[in-house]
N, CA, C and O atoms as CSV, one atom per row, in Angstrom:
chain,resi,resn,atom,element,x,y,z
A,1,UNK,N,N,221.793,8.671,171.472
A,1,UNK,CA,C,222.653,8.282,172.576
A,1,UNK,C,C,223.500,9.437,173.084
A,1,UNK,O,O,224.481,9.127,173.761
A,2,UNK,N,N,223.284,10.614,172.876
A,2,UNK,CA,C,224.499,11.369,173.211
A,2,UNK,C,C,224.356,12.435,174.200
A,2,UNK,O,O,225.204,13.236,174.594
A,3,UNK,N,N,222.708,12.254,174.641
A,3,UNK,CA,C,222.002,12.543,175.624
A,3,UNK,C,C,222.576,11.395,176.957
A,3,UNK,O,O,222.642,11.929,178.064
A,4,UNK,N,N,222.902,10.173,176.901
A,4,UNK,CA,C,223.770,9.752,178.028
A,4,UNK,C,C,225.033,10.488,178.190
A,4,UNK,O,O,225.965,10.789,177.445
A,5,UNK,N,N,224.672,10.713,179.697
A,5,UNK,CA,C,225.889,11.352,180.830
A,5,UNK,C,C,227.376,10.709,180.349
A,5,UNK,O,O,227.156,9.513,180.159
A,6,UNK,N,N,228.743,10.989,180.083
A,6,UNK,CA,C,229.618,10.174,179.833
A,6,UNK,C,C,230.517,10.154,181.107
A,6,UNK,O,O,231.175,11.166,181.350
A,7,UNK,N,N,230.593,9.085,181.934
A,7,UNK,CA,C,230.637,9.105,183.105
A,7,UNK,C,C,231.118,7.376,183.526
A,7,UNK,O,O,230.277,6.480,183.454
A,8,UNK,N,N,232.376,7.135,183.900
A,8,UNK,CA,C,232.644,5.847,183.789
A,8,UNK,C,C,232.120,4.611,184.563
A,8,UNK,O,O,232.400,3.427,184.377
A,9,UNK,N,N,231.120,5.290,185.665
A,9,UNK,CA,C,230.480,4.498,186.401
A,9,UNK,C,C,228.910,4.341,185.887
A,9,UNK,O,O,228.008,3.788,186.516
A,10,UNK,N,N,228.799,5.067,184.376
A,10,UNK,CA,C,227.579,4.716,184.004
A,10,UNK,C,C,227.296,4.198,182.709
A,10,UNK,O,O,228.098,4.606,181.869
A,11,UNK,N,N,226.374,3.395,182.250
A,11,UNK,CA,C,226.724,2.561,181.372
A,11,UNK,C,C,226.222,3.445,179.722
A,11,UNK,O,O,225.158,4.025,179.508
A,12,UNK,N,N,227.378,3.273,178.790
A,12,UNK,CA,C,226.924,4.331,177.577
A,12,UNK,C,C,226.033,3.919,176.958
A,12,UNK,O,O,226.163,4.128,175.752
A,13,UNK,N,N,224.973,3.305,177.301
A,13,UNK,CA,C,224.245,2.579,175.982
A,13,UNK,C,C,222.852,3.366,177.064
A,13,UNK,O,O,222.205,4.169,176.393
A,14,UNK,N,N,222.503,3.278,178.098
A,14,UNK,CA,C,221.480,3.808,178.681
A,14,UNK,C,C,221.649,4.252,180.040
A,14,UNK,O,O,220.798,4.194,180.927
A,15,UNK,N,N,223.044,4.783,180.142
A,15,UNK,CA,C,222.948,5.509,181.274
A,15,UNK,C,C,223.016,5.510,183.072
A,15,UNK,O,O,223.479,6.271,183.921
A,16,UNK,N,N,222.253,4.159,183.077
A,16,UNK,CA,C,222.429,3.519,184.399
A,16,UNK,C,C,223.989,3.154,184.774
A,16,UNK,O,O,224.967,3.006,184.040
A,17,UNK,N,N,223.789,3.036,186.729
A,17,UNK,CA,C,225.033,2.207,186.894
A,17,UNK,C,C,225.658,0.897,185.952
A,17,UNK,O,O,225.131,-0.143,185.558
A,18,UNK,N,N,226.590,1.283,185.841
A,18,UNK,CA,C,227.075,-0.239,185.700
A,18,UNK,C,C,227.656,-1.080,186.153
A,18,UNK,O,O,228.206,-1.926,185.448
A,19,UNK,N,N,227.711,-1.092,187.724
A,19,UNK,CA,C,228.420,-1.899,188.323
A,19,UNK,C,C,229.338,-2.190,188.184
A,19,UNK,O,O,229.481,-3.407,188.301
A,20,UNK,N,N,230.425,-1.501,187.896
A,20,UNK,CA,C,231.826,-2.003,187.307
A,20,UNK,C,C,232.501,-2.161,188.495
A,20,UNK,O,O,232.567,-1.244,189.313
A,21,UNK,N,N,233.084,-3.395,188.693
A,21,UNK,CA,C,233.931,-3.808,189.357
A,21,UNK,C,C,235.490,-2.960,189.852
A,21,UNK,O,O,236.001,-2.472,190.860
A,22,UNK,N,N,235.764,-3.160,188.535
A,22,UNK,CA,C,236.808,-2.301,188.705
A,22,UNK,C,C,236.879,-1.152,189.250
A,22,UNK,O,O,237.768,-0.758,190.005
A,23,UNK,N,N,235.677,-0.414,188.778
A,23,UNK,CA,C,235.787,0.969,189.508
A,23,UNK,C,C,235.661,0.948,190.923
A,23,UNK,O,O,235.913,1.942,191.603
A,24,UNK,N,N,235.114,-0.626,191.617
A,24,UNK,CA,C,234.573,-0.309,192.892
A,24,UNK,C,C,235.706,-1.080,193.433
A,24,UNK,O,O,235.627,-1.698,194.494
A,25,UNK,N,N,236.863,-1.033,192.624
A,25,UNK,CA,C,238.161,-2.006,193.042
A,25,UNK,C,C,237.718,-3.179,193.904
A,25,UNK,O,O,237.799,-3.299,195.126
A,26,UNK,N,N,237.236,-4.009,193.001
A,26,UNK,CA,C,237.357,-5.714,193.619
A,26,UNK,C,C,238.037,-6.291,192.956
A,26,UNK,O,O,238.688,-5.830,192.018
A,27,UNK,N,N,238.004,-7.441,193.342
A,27,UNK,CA,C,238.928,-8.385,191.870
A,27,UNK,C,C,238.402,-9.408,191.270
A,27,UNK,O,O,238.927,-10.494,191.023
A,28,UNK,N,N,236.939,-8.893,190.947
A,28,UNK,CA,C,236.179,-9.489,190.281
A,28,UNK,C,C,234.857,-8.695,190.073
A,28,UNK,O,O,234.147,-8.247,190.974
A,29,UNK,N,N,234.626,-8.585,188.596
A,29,UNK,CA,C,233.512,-8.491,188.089
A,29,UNK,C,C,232.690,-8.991,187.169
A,29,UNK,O,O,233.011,-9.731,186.238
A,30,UNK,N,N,231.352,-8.482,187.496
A,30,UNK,CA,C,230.585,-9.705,186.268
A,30,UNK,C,C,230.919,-9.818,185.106
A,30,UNK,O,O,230.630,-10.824,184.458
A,31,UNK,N,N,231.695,-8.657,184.535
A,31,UNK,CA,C,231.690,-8.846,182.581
A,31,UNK,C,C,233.026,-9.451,183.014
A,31,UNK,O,O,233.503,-9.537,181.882
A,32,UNK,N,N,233.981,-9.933,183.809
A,32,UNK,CA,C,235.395,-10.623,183.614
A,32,UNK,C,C,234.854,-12.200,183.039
A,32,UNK,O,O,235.542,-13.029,182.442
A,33,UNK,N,N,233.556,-12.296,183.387
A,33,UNK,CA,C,232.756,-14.204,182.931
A,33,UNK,C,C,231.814,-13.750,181.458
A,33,UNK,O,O,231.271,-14.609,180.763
A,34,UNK,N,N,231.753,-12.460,181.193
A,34,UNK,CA,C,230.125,-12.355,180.105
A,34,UNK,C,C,231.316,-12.297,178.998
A,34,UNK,O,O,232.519,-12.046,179.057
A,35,UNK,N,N,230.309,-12.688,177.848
A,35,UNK,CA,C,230.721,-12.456,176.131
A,35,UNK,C,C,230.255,-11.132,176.051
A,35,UNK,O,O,229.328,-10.907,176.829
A,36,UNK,N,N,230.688,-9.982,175.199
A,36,UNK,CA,C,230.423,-8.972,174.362
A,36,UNK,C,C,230.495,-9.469,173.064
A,36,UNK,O,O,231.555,-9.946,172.658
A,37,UNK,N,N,229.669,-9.428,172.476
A,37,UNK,CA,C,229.292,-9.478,170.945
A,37,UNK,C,C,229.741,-7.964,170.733
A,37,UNK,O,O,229.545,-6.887,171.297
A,38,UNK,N,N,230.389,-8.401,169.716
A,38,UNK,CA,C,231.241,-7.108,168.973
A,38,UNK,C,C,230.592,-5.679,168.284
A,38,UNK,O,O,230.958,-4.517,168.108
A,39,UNK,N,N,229.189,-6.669,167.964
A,39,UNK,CA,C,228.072,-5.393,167.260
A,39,UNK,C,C,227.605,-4.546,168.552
A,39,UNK,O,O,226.887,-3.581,168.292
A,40,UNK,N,N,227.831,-4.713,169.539
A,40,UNK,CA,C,227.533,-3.898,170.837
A,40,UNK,C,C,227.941,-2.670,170.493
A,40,UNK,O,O,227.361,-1.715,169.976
A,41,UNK,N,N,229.647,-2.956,171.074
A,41,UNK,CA,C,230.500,-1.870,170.817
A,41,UNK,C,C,229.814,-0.867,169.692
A,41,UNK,O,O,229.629,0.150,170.359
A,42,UNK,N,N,229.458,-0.661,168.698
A,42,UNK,CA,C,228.776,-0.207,167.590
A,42,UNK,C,C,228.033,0.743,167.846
A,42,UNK,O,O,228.067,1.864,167.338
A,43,UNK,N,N,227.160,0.253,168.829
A,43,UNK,CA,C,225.859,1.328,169.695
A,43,UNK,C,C,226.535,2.694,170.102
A,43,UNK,O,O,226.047,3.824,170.081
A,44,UNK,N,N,227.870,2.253,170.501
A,44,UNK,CA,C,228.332,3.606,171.114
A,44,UNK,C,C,229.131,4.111,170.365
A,44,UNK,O,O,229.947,3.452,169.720
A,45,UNK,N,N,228.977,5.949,170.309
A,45,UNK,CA,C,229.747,6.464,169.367
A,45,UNK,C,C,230.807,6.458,170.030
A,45,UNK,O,O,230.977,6.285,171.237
A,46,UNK,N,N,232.089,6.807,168.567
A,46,UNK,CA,C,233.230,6.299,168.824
A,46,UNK,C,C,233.838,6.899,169.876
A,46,UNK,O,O,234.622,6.153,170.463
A,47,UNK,N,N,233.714,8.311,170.438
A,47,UNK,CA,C,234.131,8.907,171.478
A,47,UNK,C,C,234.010,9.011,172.971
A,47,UNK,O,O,234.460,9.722,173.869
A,48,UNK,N,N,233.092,7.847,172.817
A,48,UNK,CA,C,232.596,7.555,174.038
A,48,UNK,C,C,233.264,5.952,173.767
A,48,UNK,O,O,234.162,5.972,174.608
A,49,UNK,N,N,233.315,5.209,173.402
A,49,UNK,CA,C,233.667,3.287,173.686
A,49,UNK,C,C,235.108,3.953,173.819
A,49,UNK,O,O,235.714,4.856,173.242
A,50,UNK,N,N,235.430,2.819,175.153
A,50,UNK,CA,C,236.455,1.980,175.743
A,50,UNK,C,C,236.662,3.359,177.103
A,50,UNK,O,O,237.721,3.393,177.731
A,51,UNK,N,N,235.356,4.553,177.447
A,51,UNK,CA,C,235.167,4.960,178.432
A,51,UNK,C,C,234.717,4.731,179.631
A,51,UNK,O,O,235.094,5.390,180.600
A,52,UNK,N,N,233.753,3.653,179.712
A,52,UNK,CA,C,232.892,3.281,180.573
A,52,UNK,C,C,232.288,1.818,180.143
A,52,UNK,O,O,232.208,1.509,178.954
A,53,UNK,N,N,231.855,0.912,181.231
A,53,UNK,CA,C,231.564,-0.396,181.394
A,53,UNK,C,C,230.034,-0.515,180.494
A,53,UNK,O,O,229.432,0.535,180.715
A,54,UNK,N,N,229.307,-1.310,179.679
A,54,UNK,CA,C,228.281,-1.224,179.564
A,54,UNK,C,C,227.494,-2.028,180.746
A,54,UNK,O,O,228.167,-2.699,181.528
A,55,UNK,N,N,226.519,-1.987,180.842
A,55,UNK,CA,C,226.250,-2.820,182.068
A,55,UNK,C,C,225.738,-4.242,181.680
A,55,UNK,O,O,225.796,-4.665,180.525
A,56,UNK,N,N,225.271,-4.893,182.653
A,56,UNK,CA,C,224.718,-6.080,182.664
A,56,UNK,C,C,223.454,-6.252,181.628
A,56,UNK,O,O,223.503,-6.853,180.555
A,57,UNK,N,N,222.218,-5.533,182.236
A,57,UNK,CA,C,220.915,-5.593,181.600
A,57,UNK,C,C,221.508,-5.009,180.331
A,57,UNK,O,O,221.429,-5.927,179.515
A,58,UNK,N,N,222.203,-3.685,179.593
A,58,UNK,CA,C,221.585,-3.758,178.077
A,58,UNK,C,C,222.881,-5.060,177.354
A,58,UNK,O,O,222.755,-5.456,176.195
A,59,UNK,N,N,223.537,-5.342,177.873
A,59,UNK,CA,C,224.267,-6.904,177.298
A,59,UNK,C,C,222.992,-8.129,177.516
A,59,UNK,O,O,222.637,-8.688,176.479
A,60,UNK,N,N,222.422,-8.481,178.601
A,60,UNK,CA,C,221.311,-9.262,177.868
A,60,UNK,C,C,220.331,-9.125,177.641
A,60,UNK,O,O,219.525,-10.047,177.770
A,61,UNK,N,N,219.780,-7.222,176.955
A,61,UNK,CA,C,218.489,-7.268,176.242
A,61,UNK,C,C,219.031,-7.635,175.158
A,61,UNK,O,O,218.341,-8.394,174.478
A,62,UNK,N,N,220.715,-7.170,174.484
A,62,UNK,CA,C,221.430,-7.083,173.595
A,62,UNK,C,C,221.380,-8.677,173.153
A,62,UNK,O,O,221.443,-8.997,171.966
A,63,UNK,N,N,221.281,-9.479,174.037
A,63,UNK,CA,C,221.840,-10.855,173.221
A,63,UNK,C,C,220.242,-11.732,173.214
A,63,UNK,O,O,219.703,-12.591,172.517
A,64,UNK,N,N,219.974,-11.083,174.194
A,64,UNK,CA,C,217.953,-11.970,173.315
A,64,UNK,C,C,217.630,-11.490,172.149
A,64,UNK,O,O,217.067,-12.135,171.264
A,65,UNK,N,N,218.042,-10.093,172.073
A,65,UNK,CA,C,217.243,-9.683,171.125
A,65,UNK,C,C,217.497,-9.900,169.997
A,65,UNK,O,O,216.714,-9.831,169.050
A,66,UNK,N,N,219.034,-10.289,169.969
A,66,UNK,CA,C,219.737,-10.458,168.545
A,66,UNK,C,C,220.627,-8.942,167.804
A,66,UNK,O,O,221.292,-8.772,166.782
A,67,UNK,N,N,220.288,-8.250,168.701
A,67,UNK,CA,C,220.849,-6.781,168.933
A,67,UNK,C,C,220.170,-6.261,169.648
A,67,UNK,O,O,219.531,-6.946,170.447
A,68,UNK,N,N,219.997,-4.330,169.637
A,68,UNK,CA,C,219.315,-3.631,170.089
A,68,UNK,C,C,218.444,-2.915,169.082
A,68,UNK,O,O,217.616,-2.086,169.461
C-alpha cells in the first residue's frame, strides 16, 4: 500500500477518487449514512489513516468479502 499517492481526495486503500464530500464542500456525503468496520482502518498504515476518505467501492468489496 505505500505505493498509493497520499492525497486527501484519494482513497488510501487503492488510490482512486473518493468522492469526499467534504472536500467538495457539500453538506452531505455518502460515508455520513455508511458503517466502517473498524478492521478497515487496519489496511492503512498508521501514517496515512485519518488523512484521506476511503472510498465507496473498497468499503463494499470490504464488507462482502468479510475483509480485504
Amino acid at each position: 500500500m505505500s505505493d498509493i499517492p497520499n492525497s486527501p481526495n484519494q482513497c488510501p486503500l487503492c488510490g482512486a477518487d473518493n468522492r469526499c464530500g467534504h472536500l467538495a464542500q457539500t453538506t452531505e456525503c455518502w460515508c455520513f449514512h455508511a458503517a466502517f468496520p473498524k478492521e478497515i482502518f487496519e489496511l492503512i498504515p498508521p501514517e496515512q489513516r485519518r488523512k484521506a476518505c476511503i472510498c465507496q467501492a473498497c468499503l463494499e468489496r470490504f464488507t462482502k468479502r468479510g475483509g480485504m
